[in-house]
Structures are given as C-alpha cells and as structure tokens.
DOSE-991098 format. One record per residue: residue number from 1; residue in one letter; x, y, z of N, C-alpha, C, O in turn. Coordinates in pm, 1 decimal. Each point is the difference from the previous one (the first is absolute). Example, Ala and Ser with C-alpha at 12.3 -4.5 7.8 and 13.67 -1.06 7.14 Angstrom:
+-----+---------+----------+----------+----------+----------+----------+----------+----------+----------+----------+----------+----------+----------+
: num : residuo :      n.x :      n.y :      n.z :     ca.x :     ca.y :     ca.z :      c.x :      c.y :      c.z :      o.x :      o.y :      o.z :
+-----+---------+----------+----------+----------+----------+----------+----------+----------+----------+----------+----------+----------+----------+
:   1 :       A :   1319.0 :   -569.0 :    780.0 :    -89.0 :    119.0 :      0.0 :     90.0 :    120.0 :      0.0 :    103.6 :     -1.9 :     66.5 :
:   2 :       S :   -138.6 :    106.9 :   -138.5 :     82.0 :    119.0 :      6.0 :    -77.0 :    109.0 :     73.0 :     50.9 :    110.8 :     16.9 :
+-----+---------+----------+----------+----------+----------+----------+----------+----------+----------+----------+----------+----------+----------+
//
This chain:
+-----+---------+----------+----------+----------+----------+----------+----------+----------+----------+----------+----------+----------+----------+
: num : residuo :      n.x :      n.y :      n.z :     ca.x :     ca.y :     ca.z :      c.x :      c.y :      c.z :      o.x :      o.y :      o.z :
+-----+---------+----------+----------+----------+----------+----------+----------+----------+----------+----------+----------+----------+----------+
:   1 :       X :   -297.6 :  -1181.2 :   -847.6 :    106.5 :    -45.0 :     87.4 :     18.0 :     99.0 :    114.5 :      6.4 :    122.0 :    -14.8 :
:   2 :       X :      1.1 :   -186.8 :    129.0 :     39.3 :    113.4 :    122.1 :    115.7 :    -12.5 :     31.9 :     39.1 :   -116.6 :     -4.7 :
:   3 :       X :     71.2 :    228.4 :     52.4 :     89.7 :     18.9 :     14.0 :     48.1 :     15.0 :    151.5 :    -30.7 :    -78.6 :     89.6 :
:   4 :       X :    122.8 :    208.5 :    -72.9 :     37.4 :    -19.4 :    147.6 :    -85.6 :    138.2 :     20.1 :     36.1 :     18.9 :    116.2 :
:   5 :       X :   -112.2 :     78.1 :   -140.1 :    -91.8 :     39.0 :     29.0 :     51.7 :    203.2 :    -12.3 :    -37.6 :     86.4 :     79.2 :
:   6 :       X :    144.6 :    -61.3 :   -223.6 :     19.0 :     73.0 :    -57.0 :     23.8 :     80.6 :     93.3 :     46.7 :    -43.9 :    105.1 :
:   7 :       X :    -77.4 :    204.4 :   -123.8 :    -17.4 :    100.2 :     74.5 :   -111.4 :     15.2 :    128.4 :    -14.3 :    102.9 :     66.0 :
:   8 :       X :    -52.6 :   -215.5 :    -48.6 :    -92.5 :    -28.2 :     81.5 :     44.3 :    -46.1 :    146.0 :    -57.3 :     -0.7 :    109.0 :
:   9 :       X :    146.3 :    -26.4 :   -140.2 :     95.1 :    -55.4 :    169.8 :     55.6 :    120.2 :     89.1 :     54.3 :     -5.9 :    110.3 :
:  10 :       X :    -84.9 :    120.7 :   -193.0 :     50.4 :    114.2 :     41.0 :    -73.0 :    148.2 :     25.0 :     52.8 :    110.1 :     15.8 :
:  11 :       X :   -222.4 :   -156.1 :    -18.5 :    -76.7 :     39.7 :      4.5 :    -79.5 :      2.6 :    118.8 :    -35.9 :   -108.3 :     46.1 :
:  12 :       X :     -2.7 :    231.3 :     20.0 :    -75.0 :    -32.1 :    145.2 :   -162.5 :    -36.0 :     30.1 :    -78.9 :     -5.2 :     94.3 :
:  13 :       X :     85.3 :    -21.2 :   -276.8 :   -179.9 :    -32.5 :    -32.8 :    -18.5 :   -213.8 :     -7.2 :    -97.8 :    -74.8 :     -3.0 :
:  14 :       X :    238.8 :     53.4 :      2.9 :    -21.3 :   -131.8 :    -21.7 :    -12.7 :   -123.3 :     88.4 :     55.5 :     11.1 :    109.3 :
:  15 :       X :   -115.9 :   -124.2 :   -133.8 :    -81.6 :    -67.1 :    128.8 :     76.5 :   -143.4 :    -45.9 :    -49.5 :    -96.5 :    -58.2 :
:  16 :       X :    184.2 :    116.3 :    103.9 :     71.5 :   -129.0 :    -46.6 :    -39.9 :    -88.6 :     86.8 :    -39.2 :     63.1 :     98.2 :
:  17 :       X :     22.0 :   -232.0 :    -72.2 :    -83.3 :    -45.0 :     81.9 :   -128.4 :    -17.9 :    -39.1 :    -22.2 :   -121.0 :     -1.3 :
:  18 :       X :    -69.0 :    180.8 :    -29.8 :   -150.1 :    -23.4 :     59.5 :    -30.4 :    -84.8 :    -93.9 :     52.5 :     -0.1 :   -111.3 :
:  19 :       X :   -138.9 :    -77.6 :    149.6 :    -61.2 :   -119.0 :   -102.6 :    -92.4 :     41.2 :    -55.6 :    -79.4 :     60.7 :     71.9 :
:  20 :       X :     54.5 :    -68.8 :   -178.8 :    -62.5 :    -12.9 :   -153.1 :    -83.5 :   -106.7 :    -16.4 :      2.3 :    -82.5 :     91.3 :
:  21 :       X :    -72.2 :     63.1 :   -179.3 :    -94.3 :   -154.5 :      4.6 :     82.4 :    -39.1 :   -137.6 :    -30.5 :   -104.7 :    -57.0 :
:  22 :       X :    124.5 :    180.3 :      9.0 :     43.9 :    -49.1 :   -111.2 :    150.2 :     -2.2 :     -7.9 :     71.3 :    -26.0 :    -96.9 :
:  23 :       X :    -35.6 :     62.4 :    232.0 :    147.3 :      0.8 :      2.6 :    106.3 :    127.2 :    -24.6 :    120.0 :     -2.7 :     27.4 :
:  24 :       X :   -205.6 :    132.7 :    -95.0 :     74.2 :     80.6 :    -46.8 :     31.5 :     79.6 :    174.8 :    -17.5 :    -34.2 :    117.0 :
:  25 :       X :     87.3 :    188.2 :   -210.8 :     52.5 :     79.9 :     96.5 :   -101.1 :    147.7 :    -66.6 :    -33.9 :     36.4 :   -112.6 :
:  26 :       X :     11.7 :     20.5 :    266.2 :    -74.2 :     66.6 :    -37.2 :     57.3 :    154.6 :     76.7 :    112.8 :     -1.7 :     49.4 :
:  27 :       X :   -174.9 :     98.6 :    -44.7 :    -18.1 :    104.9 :     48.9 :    -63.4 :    129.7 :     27.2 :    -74.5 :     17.9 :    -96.3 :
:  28 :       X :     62.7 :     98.7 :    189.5 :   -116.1 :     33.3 :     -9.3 :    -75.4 :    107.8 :   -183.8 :    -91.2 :     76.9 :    -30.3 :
:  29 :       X :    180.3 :   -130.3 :    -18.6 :     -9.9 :     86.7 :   -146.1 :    -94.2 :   -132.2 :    -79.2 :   -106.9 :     21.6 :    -57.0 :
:  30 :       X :    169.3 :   -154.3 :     67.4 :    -62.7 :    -98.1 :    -58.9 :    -43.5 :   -105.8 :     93.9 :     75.2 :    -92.7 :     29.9 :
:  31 :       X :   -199.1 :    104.9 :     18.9 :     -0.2 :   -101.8 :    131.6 :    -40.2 :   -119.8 :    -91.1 :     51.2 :   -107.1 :     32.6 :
:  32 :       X :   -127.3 :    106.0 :   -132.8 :      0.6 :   -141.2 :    -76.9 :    136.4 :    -59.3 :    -89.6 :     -7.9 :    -67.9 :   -102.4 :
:  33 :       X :    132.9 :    112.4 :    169.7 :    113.5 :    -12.4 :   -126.3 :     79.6 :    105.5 :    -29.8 :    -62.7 :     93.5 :    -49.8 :
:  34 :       X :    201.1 :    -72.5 :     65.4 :     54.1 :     63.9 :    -72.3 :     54.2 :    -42.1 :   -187.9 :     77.0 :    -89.0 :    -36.1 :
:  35 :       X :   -147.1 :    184.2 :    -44.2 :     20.6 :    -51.3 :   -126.6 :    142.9 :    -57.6 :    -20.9 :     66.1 :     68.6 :     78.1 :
:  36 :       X :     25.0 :   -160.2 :   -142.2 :     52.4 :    -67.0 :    -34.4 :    115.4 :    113.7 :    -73.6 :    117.4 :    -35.0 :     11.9 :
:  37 :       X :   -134.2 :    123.3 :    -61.5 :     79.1 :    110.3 :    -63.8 :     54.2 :     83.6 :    138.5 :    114.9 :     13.9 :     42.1 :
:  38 :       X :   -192.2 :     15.8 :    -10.2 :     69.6 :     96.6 :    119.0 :    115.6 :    -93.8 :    156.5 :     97.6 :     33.8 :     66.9 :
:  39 :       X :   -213.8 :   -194.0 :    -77.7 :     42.7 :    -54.3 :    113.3 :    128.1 :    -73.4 :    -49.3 :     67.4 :    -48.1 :     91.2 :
:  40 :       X :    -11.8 :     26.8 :   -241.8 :    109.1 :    -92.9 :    -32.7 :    104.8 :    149.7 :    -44.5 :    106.9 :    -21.4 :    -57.3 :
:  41 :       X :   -145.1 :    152.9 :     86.3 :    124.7 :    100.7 :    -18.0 :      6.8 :     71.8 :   -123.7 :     94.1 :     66.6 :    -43.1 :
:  42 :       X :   -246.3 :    -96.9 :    -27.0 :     50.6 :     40.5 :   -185.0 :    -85.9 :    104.6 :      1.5 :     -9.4 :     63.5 :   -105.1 :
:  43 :       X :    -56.9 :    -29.1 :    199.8 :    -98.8 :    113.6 :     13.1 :      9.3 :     85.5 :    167.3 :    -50.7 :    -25.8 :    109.1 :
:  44 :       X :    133.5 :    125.1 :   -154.3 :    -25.5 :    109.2 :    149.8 :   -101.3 :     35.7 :     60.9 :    -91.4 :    -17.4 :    -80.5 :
:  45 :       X :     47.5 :     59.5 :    179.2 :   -121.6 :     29.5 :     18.4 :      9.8 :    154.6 :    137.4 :    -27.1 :     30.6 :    116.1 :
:  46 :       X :    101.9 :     31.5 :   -277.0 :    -12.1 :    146.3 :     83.5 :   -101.4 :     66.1 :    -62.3 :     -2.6 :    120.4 :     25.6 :
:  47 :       X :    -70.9 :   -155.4 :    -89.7 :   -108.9 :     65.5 :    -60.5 :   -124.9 :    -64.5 :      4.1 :      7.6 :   -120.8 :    -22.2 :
:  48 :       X :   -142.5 :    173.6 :     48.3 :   -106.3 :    -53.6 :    -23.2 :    -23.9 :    -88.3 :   -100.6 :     70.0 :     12.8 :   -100.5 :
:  49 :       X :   -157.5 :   -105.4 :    102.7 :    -17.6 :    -54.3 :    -64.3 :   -136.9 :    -76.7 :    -11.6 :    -39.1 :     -0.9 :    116.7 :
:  50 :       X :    -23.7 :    -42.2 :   -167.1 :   -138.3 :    -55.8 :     -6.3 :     17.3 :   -138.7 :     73.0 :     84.4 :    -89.6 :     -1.4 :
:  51 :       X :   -225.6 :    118.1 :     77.4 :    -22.4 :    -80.1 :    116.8 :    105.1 :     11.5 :    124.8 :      4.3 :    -97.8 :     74.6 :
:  52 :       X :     78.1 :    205.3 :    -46.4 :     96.0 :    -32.0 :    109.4 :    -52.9 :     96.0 :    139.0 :     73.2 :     18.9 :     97.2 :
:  53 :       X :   -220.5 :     38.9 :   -109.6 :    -64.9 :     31.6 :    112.5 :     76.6 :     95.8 :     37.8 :      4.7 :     10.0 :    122.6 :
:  54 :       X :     70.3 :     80.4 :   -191.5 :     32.6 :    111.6 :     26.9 :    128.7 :      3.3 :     98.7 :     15.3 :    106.7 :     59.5 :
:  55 :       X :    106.8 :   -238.9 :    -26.7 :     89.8 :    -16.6 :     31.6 :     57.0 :     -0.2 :    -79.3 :    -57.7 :    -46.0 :    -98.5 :
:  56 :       X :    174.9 :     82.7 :     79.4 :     94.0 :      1.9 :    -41.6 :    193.3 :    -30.0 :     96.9 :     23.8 :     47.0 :    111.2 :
:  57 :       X :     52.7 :   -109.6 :   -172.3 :     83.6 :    -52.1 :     65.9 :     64.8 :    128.6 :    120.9 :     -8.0 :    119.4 :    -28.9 :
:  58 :       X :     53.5 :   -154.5 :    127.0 :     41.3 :     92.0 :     94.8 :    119.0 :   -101.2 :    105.3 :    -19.2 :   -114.8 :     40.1 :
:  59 :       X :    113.3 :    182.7 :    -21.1 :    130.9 :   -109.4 :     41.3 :    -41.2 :      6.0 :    177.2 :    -17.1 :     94.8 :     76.6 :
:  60 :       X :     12.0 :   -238.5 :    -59.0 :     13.1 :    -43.5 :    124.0 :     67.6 :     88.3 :    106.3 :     90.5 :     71.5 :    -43.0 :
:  61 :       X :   -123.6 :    -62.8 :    196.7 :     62.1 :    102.5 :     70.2 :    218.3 :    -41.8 :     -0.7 :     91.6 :     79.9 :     18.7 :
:  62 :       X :    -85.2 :   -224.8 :    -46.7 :    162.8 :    -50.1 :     23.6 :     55.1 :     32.1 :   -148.3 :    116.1 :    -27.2 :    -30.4 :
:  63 :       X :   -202.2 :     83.8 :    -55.6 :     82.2 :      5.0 :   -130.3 :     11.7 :    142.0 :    -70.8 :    -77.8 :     93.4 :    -19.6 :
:  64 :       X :    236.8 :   -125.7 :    -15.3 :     20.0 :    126.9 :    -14.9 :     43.7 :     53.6 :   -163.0 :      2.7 :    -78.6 :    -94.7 :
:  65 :       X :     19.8 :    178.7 :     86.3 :    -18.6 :     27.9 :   -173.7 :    123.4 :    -71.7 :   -102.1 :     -5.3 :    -18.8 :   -121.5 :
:  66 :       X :    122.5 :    -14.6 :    222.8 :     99.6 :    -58.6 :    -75.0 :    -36.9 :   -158.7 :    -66.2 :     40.5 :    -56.5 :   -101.6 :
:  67 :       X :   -146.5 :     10.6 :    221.1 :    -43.8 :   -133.9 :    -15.1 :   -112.1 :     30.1 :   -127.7 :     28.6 :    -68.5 :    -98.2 :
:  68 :       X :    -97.1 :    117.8 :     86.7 :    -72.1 :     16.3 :   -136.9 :     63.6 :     32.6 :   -112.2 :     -7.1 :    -69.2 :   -101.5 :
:  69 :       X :     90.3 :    202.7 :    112.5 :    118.4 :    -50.6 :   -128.1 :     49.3 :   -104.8 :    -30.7 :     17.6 :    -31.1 :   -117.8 :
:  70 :       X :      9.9 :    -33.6 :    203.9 :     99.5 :   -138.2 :    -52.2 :    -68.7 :    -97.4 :    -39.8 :     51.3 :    -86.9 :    -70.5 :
:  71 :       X :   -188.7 :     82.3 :    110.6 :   -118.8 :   -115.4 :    -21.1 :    -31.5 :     58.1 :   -165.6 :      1.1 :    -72.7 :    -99.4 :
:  72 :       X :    -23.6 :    194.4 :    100.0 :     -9.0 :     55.1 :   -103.3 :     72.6 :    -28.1 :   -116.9 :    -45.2 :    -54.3 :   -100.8 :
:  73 :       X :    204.0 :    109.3 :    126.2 :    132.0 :    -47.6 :   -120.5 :     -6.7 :   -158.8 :      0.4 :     38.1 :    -48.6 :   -106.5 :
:  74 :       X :    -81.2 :    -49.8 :    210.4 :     18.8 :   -144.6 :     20.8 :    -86.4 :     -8.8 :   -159.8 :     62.2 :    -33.5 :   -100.8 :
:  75 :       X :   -206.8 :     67.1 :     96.3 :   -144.2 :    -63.5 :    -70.2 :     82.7 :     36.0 :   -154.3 :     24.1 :    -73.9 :    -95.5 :
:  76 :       X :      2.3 :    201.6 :    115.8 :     10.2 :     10.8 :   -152.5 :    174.5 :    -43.4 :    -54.5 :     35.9 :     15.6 :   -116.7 :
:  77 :       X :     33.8 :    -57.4 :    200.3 :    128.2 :    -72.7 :    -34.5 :    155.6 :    113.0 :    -28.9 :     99.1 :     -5.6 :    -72.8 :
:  78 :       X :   -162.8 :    118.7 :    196.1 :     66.6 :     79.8 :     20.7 :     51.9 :      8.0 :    138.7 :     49.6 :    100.6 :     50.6 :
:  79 :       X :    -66.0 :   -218.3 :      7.1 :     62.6 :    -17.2 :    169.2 :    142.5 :     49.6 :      0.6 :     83.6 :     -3.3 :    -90.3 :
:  80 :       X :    -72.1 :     71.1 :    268.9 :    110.0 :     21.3 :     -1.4 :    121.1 :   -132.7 :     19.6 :    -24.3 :   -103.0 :     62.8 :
:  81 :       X :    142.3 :    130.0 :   -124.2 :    124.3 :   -106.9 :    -17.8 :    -65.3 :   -119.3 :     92.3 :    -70.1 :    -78.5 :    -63.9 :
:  82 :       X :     81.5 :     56.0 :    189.4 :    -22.4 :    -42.6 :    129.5 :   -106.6 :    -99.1 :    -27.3 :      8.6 :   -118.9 :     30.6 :
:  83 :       X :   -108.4 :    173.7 :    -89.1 :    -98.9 :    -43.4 :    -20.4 :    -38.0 :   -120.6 :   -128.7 :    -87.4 :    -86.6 :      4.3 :
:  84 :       X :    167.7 :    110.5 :    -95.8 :    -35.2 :    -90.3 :   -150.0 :     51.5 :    -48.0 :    -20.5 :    121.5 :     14.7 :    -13.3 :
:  85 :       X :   -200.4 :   -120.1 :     -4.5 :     56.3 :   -159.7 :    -43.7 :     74.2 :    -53.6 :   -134.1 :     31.4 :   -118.6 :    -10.0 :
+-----+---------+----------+----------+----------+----------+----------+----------+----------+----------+----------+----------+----------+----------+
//
C-alpha cells in the first residue's frame, strides 16, 4: 500500500512527480522505487541501508528540524497536541 509518502516529502533526495512505468515514487536513493516501509513512514531512513546507493535521508533546503520532529512524534503516535487526531 502507498501512502502520503512518510518522511520522504521532506527529503531533498526525493523526485515527487516523475513518472515511473509503474506508477511508484522514487528518488535519488531508490530510482526504481522507494521501498514501501520507508515510503508509508514505518521505516526512517537515517541510516544506510541495502540497496539505497549510499543516500541516505537529508531534509530539504525549506525544512526545518521542528518539522521532522513532529513528522517524527506524528508516525509513531506521539504528535504534538495540534497535531493528533
């Protein structure tokens, strides 16, 4: 299942847009796909990992560290007040 595209929307490696022959979302860490764990939020990707070509996540030049905390407390159901549903 694909989601709204986890910690990946917030990443300056990611190629939201570009067409796929299969529809996914990709970036320059996974140009065939971002795996399904990292791209639906259940997997971070501050650490290497097999097959990720030696990228690793790095925050977009507009995003700033409060916005990764909160994306952060959001995934694991620790959002701030403001934030949870």
């Amino acid at each position: 299942m694909r989601d709204f595209g986890g910690i990946c929307r917030f990443c300056k490696y990611w190629k939201e847009g570009i067409d796929h022959p299969q529809g996914l979302q990709t970036c320059e860490a996974f140009p065939e796909g971002i795996p399904d764990p990292i791209f639906t939020g259940k997997q971070m990707h501050f650490e290497p990992i097999r097959g990720d070509r030696g990228i690793v996540f790095a925050p977009d030049e507009d995003v700033t560290p409060e916005m990764i905390q909160d994306y952060i407390g959001f995934s694991q159901g620790t959002a701030p007040e403001g934030l949870r549903q």
